[in-house]
N, C-alpha and C positions, 0 to 999 in steps of 0.2 A: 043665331045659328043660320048659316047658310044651309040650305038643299042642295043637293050634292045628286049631279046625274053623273053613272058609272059606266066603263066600257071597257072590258077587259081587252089589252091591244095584244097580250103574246099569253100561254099560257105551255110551256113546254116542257119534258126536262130540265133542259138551261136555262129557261128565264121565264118568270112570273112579272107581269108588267102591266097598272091598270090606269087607268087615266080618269081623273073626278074633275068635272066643269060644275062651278055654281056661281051662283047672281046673286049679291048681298041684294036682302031687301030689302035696304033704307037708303043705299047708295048708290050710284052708278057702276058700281064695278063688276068686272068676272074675273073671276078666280081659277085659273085651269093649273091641275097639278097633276104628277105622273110619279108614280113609286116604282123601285123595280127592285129585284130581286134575283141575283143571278144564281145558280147553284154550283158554281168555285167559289165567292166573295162570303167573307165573313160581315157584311155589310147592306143595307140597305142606299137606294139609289133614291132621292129627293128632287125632283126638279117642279119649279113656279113659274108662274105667271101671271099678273095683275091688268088686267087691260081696265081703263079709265073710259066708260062712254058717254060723259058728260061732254058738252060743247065748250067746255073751259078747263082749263089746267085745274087739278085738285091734289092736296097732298094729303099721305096716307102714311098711318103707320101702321105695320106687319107685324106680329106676331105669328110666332107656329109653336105649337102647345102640341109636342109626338107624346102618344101613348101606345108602349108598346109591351104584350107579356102573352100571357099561357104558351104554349108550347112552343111558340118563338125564343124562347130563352129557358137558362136553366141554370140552377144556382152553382154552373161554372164560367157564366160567360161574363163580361167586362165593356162596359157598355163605356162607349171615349167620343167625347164631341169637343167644338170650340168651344170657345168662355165667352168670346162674343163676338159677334159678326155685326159689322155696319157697312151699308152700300148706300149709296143715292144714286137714283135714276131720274136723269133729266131729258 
């Protein structure tokens, strides 16, 4: 499990937006993500980050494991994502 420091950036009306920075502890890495939340969009906003601070090239693989319910949803909404997603970053 990574530790996860928090820092809400927007919290308005329109938009709910928090930003989680954490340090794997066994690896070199940081991990900075941002979720947002607008209130027109039926939708949640995902964005990542992996920065590498090791003095050598390392490769990584990602996972993201959302967990998402109580009052965020209701047994009429319809929950639709990709089947799969693959990128490499060089």
């Amino acid at each position: 499990m990574i530790p996860w420091d928090t820092k809400i950036l927007q919290d308005t009306a329109e938009i709910c937006e928090v930003e989680f920075i954490g340090r794997s502890l066994r690896s070199p890495f940081e991990v900075k993500k941002t979720i947002s939340l607008r209130a027109e969009d039926s939708f949640i906003e995902l964005n990542q980050e992996v920065t590498n601070f090791a003095e050598e090239d390392l490769k990584i693989v990602w996972l993201e494991h959302i967990a998402i319910g109580g009052d965020f949803l209701s047994e009429n909404c319809t929950l639709q994502y990709l089947t799969a997603l693959y990128f490499l970053i060089q």
